[in-house]
N, CA, C and O of each residue as an XYZ file, in Angstrom:
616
protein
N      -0.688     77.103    -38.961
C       0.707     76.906    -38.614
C       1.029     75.427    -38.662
O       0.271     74.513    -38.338
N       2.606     75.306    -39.238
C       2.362     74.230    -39.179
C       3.500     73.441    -38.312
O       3.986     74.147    -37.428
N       4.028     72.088    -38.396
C       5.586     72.056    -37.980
C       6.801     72.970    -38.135
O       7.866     72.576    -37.661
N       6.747     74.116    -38.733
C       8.324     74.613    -39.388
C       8.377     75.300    -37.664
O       9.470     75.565    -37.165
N       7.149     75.512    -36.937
C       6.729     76.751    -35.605
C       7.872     75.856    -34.690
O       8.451     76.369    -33.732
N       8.103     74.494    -35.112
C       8.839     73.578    -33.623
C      10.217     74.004    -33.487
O      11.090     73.627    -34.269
N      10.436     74.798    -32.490
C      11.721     74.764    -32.361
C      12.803     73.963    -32.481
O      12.334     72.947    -31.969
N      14.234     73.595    -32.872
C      14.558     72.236    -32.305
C      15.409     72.089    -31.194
O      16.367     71.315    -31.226
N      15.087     72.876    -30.070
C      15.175     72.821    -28.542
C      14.139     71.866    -28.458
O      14.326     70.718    -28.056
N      13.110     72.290    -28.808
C      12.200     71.749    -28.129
C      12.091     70.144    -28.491
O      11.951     69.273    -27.632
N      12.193     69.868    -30.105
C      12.642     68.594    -30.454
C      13.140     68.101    -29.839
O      12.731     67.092    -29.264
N      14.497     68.736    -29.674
C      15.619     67.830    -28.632
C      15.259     67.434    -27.452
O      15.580     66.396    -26.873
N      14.533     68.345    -27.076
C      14.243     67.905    -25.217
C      13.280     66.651    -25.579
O      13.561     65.517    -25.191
N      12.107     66.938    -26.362
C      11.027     65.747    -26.572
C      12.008     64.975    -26.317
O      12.129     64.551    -25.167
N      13.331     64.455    -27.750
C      13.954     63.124    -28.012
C      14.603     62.846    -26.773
O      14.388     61.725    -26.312
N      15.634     63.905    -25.881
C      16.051     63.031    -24.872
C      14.541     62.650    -23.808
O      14.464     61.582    -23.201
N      13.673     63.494    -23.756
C      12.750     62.788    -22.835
C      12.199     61.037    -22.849
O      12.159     60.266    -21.890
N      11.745     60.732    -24.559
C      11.664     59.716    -25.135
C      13.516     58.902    -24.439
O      13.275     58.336    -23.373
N      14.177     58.849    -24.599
C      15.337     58.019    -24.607
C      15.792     58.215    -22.716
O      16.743     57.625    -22.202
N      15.148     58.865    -22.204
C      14.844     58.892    -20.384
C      14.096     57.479    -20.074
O      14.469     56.439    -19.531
N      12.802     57.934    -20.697
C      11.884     56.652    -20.327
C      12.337     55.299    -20.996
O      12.188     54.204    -20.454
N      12.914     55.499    -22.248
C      13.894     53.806    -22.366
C      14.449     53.461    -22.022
O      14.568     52.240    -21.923
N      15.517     54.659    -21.402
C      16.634     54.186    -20.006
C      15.955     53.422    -18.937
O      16.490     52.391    -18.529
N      14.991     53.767    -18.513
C      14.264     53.683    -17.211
C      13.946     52.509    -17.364
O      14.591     51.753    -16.638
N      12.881     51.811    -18.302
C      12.428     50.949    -18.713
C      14.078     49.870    -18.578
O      14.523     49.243    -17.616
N      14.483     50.002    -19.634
C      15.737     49.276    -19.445
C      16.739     49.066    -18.350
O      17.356     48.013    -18.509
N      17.027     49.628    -17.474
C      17.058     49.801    -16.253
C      16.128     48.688    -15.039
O      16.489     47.879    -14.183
N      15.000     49.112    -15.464
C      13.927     48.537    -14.502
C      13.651     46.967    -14.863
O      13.049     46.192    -14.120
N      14.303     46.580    -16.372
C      14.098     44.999    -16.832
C      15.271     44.697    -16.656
O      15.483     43.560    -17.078
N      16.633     45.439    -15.992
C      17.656     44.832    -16.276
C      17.845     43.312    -15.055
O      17.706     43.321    -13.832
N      18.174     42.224    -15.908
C      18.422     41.235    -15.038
C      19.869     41.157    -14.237
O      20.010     40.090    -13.639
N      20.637     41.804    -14.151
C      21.335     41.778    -12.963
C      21.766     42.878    -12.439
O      22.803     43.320    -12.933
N      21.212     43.556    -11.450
C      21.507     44.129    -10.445
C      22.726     43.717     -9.358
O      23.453     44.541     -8.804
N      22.758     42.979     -9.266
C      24.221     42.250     -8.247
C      24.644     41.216     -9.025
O      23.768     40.840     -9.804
N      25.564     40.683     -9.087
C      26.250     39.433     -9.501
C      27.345     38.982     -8.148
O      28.297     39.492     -7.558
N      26.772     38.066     -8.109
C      27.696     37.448     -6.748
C      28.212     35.806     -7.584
O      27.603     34.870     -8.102
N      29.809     36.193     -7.310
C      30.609     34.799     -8.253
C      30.883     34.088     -7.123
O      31.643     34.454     -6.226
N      29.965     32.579     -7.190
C      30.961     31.693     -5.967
C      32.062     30.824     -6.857
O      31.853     30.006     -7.753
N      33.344     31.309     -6.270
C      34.542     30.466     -6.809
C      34.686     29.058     -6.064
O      34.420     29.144     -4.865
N      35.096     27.610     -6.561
C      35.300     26.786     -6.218
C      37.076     26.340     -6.728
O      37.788     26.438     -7.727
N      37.130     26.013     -5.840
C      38.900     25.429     -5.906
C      39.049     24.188     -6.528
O      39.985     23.774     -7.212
N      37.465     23.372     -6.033
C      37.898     21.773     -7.361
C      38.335     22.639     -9.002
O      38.225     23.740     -9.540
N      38.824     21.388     -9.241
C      38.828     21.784    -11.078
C      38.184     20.586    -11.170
O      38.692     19.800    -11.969
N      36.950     20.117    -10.426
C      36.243     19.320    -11.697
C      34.653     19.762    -11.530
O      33.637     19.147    -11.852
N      34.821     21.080    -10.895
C      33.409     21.943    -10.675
C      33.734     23.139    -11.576
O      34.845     23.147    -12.106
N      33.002     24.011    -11.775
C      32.300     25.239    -12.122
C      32.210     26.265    -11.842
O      31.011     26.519    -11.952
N      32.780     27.217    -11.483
C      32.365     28.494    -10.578
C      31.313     28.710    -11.009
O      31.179     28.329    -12.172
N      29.634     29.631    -10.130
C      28.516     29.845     -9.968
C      28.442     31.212     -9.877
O      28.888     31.943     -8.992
N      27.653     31.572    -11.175
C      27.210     33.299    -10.807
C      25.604     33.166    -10.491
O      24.709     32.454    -10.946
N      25.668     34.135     -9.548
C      23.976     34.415     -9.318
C      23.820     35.601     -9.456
O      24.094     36.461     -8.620
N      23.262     35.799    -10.764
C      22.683     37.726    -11.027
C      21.079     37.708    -10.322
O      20.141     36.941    -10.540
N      21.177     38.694     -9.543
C      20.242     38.976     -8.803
C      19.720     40.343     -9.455
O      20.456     41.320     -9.592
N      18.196     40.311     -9.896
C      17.831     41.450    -10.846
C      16.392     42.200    -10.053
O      16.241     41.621     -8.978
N      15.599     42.998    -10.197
C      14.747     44.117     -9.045
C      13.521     42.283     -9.324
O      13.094     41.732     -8.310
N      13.187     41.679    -10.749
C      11.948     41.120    -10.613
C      12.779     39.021    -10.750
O      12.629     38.123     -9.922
N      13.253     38.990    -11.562
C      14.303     37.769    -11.106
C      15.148     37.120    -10.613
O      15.944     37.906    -10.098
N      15.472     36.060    -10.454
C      16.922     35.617    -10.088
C      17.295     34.499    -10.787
O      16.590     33.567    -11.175
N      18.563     34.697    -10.919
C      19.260     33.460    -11.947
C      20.274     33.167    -11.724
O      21.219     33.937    -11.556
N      20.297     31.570    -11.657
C      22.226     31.092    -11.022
C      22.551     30.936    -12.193
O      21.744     31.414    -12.990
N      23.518     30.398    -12.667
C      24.450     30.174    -13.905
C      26.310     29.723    -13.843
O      27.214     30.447    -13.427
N      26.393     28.709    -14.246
C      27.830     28.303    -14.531
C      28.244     29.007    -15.381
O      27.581     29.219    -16.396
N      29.681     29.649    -15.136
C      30.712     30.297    -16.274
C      31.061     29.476    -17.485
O      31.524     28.341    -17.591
N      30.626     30.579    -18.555
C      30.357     29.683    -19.596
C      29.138     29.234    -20.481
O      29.044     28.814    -21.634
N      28.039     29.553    -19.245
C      27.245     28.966    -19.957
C      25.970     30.238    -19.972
O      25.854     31.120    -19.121
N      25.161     30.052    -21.087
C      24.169     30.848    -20.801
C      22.736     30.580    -20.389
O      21.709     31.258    -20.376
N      23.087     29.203    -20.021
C      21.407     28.983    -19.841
C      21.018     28.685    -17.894
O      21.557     27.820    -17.204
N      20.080     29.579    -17.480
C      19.887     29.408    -15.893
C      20.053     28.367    -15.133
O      19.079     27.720    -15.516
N      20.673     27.555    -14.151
C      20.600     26.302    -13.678
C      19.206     26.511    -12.720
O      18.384     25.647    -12.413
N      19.220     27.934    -12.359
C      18.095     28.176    -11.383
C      17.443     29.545    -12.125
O      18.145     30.499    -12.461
N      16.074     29.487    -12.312
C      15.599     30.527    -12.859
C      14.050     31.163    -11.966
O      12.903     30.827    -12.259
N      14.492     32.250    -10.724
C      13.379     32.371    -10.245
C      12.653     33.471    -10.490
O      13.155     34.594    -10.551
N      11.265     33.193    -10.666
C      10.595     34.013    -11.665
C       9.723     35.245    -10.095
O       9.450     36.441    -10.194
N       9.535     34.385     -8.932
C       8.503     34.663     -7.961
C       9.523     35.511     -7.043
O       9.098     36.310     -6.209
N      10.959     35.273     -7.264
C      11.693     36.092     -6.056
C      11.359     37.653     -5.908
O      11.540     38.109     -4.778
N      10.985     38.365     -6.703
C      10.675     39.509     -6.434
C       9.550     39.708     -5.542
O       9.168     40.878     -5.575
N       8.932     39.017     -4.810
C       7.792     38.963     -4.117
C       8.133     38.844     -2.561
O       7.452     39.244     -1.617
N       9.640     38.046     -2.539
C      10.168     37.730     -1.410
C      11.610     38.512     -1.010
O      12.547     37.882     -0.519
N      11.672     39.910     -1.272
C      12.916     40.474     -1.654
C      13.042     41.421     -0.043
O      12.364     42.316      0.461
N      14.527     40.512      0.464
C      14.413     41.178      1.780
C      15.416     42.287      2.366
O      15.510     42.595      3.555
N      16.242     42.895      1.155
C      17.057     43.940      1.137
C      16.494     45.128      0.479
O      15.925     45.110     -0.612
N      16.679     46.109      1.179
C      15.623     47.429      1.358
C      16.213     48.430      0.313
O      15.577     49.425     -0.036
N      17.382     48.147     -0.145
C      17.617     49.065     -1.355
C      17.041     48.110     -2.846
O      16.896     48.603     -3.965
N      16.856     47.066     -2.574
C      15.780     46.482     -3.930
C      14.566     46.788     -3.619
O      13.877     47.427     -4.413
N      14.216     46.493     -2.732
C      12.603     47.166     -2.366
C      12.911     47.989     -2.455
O      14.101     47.695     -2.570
N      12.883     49.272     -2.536
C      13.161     50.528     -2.688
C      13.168     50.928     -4.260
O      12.319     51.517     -4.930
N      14.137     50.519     -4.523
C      14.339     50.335     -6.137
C      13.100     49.628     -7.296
O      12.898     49.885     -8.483
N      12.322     48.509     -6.212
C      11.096     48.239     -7.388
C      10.121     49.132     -6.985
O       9.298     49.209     -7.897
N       9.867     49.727     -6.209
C       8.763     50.604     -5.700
C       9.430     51.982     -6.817
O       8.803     52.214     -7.851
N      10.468     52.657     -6.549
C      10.931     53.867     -7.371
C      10.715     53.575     -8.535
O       9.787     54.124     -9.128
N      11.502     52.654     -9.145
C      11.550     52.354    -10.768
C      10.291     52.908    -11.253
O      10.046     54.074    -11.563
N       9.503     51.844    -11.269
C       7.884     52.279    -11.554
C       7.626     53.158    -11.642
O       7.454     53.797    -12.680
N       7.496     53.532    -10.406
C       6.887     55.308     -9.839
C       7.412     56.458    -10.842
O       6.562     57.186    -11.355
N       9.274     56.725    -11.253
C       9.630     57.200    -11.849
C       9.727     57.635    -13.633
O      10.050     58.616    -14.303
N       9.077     55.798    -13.934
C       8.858     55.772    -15.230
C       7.158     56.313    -15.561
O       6.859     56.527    -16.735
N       6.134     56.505    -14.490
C       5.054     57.045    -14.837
C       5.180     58.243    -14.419
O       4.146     58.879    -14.622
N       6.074     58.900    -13.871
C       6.483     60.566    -13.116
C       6.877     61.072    -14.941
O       6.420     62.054    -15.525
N       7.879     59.995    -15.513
C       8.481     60.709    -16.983
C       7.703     60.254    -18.308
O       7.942     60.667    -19.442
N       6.781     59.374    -17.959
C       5.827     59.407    -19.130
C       4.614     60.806    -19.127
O       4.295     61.497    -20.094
N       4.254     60.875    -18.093
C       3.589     62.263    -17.782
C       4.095     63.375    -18.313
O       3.592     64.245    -19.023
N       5.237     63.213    -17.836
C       6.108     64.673    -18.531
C       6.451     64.705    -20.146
O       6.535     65.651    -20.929
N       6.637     63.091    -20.346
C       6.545     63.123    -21.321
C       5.718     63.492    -22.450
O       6.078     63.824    -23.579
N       4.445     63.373    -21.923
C       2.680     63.602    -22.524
C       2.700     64.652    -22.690
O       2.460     65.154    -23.788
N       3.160     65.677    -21.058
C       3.126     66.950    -21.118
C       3.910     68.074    -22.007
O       3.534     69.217    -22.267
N       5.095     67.421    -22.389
C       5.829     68.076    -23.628
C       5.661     67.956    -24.739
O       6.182     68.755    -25.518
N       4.944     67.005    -25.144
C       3.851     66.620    -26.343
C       2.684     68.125    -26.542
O       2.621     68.976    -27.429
N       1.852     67.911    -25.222
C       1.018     68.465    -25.487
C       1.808     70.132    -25.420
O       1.244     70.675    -26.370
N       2.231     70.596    -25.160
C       2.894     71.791    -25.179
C       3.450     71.989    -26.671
O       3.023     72.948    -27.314
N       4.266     71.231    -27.170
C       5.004     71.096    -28.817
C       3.839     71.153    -29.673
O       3.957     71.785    -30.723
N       2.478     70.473    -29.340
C       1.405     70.633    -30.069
C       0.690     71.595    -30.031
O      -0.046     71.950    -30.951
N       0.806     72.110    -29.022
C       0.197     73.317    -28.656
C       1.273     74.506    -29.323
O       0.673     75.523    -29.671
N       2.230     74.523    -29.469
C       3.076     75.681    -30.071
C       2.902     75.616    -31.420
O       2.506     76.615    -32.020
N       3.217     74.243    -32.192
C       3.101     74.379    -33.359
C       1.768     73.943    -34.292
O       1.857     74.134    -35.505
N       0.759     73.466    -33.841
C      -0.024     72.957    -34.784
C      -1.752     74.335    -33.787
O      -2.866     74.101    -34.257
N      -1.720     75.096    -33.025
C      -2.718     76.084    -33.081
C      -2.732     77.060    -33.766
O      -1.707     77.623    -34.150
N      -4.003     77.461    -34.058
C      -3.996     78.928    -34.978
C      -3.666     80.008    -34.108
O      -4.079     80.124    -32.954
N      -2.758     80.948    -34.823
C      -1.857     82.130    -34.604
C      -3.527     82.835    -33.878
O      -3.438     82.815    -32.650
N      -4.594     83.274    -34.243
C      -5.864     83.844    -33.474
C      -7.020     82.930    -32.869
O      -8.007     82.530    -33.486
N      -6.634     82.628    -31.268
C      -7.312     81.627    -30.569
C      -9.046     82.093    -31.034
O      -9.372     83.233    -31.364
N     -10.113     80.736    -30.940
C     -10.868     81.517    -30.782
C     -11.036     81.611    -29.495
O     -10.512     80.996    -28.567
N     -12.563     83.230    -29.554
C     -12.858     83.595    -27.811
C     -13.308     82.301    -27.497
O     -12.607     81.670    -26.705
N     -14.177     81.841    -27.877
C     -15.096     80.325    -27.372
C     -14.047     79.160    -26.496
O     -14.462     78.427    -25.599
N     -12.313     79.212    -27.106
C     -11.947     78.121    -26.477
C     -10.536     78.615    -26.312
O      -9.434     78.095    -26.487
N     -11.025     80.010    -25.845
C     -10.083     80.745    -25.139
C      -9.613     80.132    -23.190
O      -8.702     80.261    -22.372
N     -10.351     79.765    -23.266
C     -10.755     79.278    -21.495
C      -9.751     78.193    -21.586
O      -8.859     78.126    -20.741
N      -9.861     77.106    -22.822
C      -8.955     75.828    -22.757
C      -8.231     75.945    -23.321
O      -7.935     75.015    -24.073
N      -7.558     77.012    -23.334
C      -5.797     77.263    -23.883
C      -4.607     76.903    -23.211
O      -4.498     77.445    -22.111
N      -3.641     76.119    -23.552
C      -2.756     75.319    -22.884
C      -1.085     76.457    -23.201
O      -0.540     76.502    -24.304
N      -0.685     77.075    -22.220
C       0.557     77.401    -22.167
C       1.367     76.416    -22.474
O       1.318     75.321    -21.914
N       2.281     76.753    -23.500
C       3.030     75.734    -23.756
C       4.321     75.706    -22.976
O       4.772     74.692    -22.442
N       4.986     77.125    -22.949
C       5.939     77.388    -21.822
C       5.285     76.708    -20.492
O       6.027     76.029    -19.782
N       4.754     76.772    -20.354
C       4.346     76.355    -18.723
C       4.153     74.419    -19.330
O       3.772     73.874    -18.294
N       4.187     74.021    -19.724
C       3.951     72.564    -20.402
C       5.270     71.966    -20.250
O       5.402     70.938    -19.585
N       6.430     72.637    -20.919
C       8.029     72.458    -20.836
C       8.341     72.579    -20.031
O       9.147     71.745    -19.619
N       7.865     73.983    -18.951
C       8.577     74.132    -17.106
C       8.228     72.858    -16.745
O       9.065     71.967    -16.605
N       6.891     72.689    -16.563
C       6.354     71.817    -15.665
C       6.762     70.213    -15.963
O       6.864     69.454    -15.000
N       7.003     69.703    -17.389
C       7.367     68.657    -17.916
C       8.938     68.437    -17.304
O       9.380     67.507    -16.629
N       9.659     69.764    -17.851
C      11.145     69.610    -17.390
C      11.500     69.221    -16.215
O      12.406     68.391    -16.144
N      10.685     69.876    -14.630
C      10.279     69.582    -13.354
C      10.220     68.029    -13.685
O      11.293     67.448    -13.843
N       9.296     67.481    -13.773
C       8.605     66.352    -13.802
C      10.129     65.331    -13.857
O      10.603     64.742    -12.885
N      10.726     65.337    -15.350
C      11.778     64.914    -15.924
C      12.622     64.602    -14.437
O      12.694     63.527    -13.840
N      13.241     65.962    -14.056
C      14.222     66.173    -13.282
C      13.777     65.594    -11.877
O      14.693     65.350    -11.091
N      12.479     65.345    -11.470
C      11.769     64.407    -10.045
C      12.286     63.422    -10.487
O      13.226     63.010     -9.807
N      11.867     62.430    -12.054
C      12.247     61.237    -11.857
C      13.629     60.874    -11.911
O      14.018     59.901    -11.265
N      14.671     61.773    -12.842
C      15.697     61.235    -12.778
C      16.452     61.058    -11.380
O      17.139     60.091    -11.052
N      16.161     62.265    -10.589
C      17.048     62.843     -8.957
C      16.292     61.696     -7.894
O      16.999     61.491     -6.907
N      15.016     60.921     -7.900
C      14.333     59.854     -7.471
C      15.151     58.853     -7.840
O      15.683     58.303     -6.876
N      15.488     58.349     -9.070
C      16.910     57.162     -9.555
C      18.109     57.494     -9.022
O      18.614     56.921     -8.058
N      18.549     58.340     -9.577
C      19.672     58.898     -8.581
C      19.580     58.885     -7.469
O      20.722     59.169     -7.108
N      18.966     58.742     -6.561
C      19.537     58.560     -5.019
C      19.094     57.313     -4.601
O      19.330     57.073     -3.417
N      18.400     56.266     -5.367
C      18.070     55.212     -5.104
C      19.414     54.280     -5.555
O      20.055     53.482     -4.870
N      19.550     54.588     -6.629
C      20.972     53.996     -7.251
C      22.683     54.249     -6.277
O      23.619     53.512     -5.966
N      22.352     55.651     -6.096
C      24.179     56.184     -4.969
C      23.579     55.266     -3.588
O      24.481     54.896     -2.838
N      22.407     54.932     -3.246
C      22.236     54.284     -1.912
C      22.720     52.796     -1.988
O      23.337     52.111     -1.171
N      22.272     52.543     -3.149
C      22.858     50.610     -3.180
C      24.283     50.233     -3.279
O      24.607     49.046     -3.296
């Protein structure tokens, strides 16, 4: 058997699973999480943004793109509990959907690339593939509903 066996449900779910974990990823590198603008009333100053991100921090004048302050260590010293929260989840969630991700792999491989008559010998290590997709889909749906309530909390 060969590929023609892949459903393209099942494709599809693989691809959004793949484009979950890039969200996540992207998400989890994004450098600003808050942006706090301090306005100044001189006009011979600058207003100051500070994007505050889960692993950096960076001040910046409007206008410009390069950091006046670029801290690389602040994530170590982070004393608001929905960012802690958020670097502890992130993580956690992106290895909850790479798993699942593996696991819908191995299920898609298991549907389409085994022979139609298992043998008895390796009958014992036969992988349900339905049960590969439940359990993957589960998996999926922990990490996204884990972001989701970390995200409606901040």
């Amino acid at each position: 058997m060969g590929c023609r066996d892949v459903h393209a449900a099942t494709v599809l779910s693989f691809l959004c699973g793949i484009a979950s974990v890039a969200g996540l990823f992207a998400g989890t590198l994004l450098p600003n999480w808050r942006k706090l603008r301090l306005i100044t009333f001189n006009r011979n100053e600058k207003n100051l943004t500070v994007y505050t991100g889960l692993w950096v921090k960076c001040a910046r004048y409007d206008g410009s793109s390069d950091c006046l302050v670029y801290d690389t260590t602040w994530y170590s010293s982070v004393d608001q509990l929905d960012l802690r929260v958020l670097q502890f989840a992130l993580p956690l969630s992106i290895v909850i959907a790479m798993g699942a991700l593996l696991l819908s792999l191995i299920g898609m491989c298991n549907t389409a690339f085994r022979s139609s008559v298992p043998n008895i010998k390796l009958a014992k290590c036969l992988v349900n593939s339905a049960g590969c997709h439940l359990v993957a889909g589960l998996l999926f749906f922990l990490a996204g509903s884990l972001n989701t309530c970390n995200i409606l909390e901040s």
